[in-house]
C-alpha positions in Angstrom: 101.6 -4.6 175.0 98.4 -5.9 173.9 96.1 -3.9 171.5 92.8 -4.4 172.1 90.2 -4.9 169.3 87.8 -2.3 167.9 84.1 -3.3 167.8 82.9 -2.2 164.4 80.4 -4.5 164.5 76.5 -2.5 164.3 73.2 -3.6 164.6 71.5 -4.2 160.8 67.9 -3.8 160.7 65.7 -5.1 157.8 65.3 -0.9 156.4 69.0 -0.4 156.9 70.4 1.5 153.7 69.3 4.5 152.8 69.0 7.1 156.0 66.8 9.7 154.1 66.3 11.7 151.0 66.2 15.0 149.7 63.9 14.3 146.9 59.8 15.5 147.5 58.0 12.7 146.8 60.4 10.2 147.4 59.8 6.6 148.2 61.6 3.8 148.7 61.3 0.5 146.9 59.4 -2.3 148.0 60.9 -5.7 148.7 57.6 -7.2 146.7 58.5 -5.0 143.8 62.0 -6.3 143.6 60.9 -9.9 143.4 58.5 -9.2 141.1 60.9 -8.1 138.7 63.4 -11.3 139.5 60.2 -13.1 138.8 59.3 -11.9 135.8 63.2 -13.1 134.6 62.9 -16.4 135.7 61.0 -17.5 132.7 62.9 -16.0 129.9 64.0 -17.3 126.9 67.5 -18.6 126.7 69.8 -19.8 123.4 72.4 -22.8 123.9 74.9 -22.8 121.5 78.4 -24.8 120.9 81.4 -22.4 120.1 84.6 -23.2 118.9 86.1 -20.3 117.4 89.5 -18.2 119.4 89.5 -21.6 122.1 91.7 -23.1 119.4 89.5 -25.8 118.7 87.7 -26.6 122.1 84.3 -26.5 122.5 82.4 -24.4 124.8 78.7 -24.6 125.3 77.0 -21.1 125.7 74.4 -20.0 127.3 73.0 -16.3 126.1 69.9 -14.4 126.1 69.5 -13.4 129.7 68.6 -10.2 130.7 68.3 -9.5 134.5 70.4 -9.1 137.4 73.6 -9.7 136.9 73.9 -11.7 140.3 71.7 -14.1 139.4 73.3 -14.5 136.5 76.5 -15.4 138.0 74.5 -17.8 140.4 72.7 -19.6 137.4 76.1 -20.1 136.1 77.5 -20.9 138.9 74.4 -23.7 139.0 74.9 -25.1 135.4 79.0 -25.4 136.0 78.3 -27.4 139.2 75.4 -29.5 137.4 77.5 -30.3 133.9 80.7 -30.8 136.5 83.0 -28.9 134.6 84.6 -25.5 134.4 83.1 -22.1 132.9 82.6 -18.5 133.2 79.9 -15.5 133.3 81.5 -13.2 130.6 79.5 -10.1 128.8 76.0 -11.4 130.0 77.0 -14.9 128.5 77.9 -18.0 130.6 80.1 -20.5 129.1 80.4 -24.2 130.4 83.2 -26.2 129.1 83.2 -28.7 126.7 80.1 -30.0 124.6 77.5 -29.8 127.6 74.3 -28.9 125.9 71.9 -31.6 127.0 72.7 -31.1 130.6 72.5 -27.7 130.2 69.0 -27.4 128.2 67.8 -29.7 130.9 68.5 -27.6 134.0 67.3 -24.7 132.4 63.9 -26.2 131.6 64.1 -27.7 134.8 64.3 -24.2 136.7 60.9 -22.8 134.3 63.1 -21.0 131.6 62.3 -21.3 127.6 65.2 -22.5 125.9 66.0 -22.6 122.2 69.3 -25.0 120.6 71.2 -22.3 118.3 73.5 -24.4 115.5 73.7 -27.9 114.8 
C-alpha cells in the first residue's frame, strides 16, 4: 500500500505572523522601523584583539563590541571566517577567527562602514 503525502504546505503572505491581539492600543511593528534599527548597528564601533590564553598557545583574533541582532552577528562572522579563509566561531556576542587574522579582519570591517579600534599589541 502506498501512503499518500499530506500537503502542509500554506500560503505565506507578507503580514503573516501575528493573527491579532488582545492589547488596546496595540500596533504592530513596521518593517521601516526594524531596518532602522539594523541600520543604526551597522556603524558601530568594533575592537580586534589577538588572544592566546586557554587555546594552549594558539592565536585567535577576536572580534567584540557588537551589540545588535544576534543573526547578524552570526552572518558577519560567518563573512570575516569566509574572507580571512580560516575557521572561527560566534561565542558570547564575540566572533573568533583563527589564527593571527587582524589585518584582514580590520579591513572588512572598515570596508562594510563599521569603526574599528586594534586592542593589544
Amino acid at each position: 500500500m502506498s501512503r499518500k503525502k499530506k500537503n502542509n504546505a500554506r500560503v505565506r503572505l507578507d503580514s503573516d505572523g501575528m493573527v491579532f491581539s488582545t492589547q488596546p492600543g496595540w500596533e504592530a511593528m513596521e518593517e521601516a522601523e526594524s531596518s532602522s534599527n539594523s541600520a543604526a548597528t551597522d556603524k558601530q564601533l568594533l575592537y580586534v584583539s589577538l588572544d592566546r590564553k586557554q587555546r594552549a598557545g594558539k592565536p585567535v583574533t577576536l572580534v567584540e563590541g557588537y551589540s545588535g541582532d544576534a543573526m547578524a552577528l552570526l552572518l558577519l562572522g560567518k563573512e570575516l571566517k569566509t574572507t580571512c579563509g580560516v575557521g572561527g566561531a560566534v561565542k558570547d556576542g564575540c566572533i573568533l577567527i583563527q589564527g593571527d587574522q587582524r589585518k584582514k579582519v580590520i579591513s572588512t570591517l572598515e570596508g562594510k562602514g563599521h569603526q574599528v579600534k586594534s586592542k593589544g599589541g
